[in-house]
C-alpha positions as CSV (number, residue, x, y, z in Angstrom):
1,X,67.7,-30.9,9.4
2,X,70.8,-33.1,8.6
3,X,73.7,-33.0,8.2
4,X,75.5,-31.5,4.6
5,X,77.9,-34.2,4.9
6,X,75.3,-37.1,4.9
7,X,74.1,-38.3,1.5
8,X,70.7,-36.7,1.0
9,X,71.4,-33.7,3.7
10,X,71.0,-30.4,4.0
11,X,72.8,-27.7,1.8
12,X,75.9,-26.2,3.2
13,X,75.6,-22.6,2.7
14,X,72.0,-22.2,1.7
15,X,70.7,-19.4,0.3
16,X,70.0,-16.2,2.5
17,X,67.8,-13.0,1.6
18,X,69.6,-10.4,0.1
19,X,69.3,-6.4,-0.6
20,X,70.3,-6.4,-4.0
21,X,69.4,-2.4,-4.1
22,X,71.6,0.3,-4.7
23,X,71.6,3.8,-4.5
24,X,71.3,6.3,-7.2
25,X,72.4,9.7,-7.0
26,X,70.1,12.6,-7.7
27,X,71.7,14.3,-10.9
28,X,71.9,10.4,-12.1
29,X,68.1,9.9,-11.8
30,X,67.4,13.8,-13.3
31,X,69.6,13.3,-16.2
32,X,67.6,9.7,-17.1
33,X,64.3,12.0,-17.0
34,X,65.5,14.1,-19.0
35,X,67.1,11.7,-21.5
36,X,64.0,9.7,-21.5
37,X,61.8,13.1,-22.4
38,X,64.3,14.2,-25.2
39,X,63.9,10.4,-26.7
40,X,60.1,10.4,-26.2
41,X,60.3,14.4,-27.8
42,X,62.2,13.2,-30.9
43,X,60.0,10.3,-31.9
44,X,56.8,12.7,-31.6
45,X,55.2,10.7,-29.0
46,X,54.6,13.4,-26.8
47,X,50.8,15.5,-27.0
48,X,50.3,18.4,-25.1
49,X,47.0,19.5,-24.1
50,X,45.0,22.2,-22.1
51,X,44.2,21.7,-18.4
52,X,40.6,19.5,-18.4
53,X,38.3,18.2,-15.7
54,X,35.9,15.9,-16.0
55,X,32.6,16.7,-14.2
56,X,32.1,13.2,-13.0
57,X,34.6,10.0,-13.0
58,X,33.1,8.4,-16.2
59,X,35.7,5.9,-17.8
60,X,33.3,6.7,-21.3
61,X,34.4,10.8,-20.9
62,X,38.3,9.2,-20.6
63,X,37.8,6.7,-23.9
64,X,36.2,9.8,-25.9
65,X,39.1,11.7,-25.1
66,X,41.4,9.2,-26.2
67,X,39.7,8.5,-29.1
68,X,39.7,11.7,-30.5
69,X,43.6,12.4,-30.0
70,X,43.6,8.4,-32.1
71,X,45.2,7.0,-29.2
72,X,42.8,4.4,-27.8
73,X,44.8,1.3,-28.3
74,X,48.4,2.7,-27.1
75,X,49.9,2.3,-24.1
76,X,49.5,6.1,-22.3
77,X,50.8,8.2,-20.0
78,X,49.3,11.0,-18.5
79,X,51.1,13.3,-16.4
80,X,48.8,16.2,-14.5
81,X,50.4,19.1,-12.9
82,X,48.3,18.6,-10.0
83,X,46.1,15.4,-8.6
84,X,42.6,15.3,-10.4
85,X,41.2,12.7,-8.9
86,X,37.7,12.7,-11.7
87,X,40.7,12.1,-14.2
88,X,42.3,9.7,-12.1
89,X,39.3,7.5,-11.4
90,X,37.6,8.0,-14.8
91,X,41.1,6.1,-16.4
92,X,42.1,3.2,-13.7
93,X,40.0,0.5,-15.3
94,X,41.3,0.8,-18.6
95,X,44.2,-1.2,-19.7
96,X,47.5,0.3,-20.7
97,X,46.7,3.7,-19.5
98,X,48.3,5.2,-16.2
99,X,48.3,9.0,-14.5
100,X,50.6,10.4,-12.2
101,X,51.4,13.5,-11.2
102,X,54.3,15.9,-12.9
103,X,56.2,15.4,-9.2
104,X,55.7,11.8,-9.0
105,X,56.9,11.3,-12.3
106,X,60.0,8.8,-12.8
107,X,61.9,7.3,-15.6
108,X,60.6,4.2,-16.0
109,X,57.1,5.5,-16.8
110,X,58.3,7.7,-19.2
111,X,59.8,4.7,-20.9
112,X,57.2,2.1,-20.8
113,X,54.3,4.2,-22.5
114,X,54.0,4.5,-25.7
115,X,52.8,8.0,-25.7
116,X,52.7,10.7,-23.0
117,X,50.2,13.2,-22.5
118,X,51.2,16.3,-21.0
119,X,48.7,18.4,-19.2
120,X,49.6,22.6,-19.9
121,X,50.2,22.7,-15.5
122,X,52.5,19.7,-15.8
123,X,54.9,21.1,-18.2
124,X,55.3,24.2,-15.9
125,X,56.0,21.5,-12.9
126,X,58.4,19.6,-15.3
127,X,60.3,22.4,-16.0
128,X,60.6,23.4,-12.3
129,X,61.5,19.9,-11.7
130,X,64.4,19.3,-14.3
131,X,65.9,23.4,-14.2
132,X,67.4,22.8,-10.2
């Protein structure tokens, strides 16, 4: 390494890694879920539906489903009350689509979908969630 002052040398102060994280509080966070539900909410891109199951992890039972709500080329997501993992396994290959869990849901993904599909358990969870 040479020297900063030598023509051709090294950089002075270089750069060093940096945290640029910060914290968020907790009523910050709840009042972007909930901002991000209510804008999702007005705009009508939010379908409810009954608890389902799939008997078997078959992406073709997942691309049925979607086609019959006429939502095959958006950009979903689906929030479960509770981990199916059929559901979960039958829609990880498609493109665009992504389901979590009403507890592990967080702003961002309520944001980047273009729809949301609400399972009947998960709006119980959200409202447990966002009422504390």
């Amino acid at each position: 390494m040479k020297s900063p002052l030598f023509i051709g040398g090294g950089r002075a102060f270089g750069p060093r890694p940096r945290d640029y994280s910060f914290k968020l509080n907790k009523k910050v966070k709840a009042l972007a879920r909930i901002s991000a539900l209510t804008y999702k909410a007005k705009d009508n891109k939010i379908t409810v539906l009954e608890d389902f199951t799939f008997e078997a992890p078959k992406t073709k039972n997942y691309i049925d489903l979607m086609k019959n709500l006429n939502l095959s080329d958006k950009k979903t997501l689906l929030v479960l009350g509770d981990s199916n993992n059929n559901v979960y396994l039958s829609s990880r290959n498609i493109q665009g689509v992504k389901v979590v869990k009403a507890s592990d849901l967080n702003t961002y993904d309520i944001l980047n979908a273009e729809t949301l599909i609400l399972a009947e358990s998960s709006v119980k969870v959200l409202e447990t969630i966002l009422n504390k």
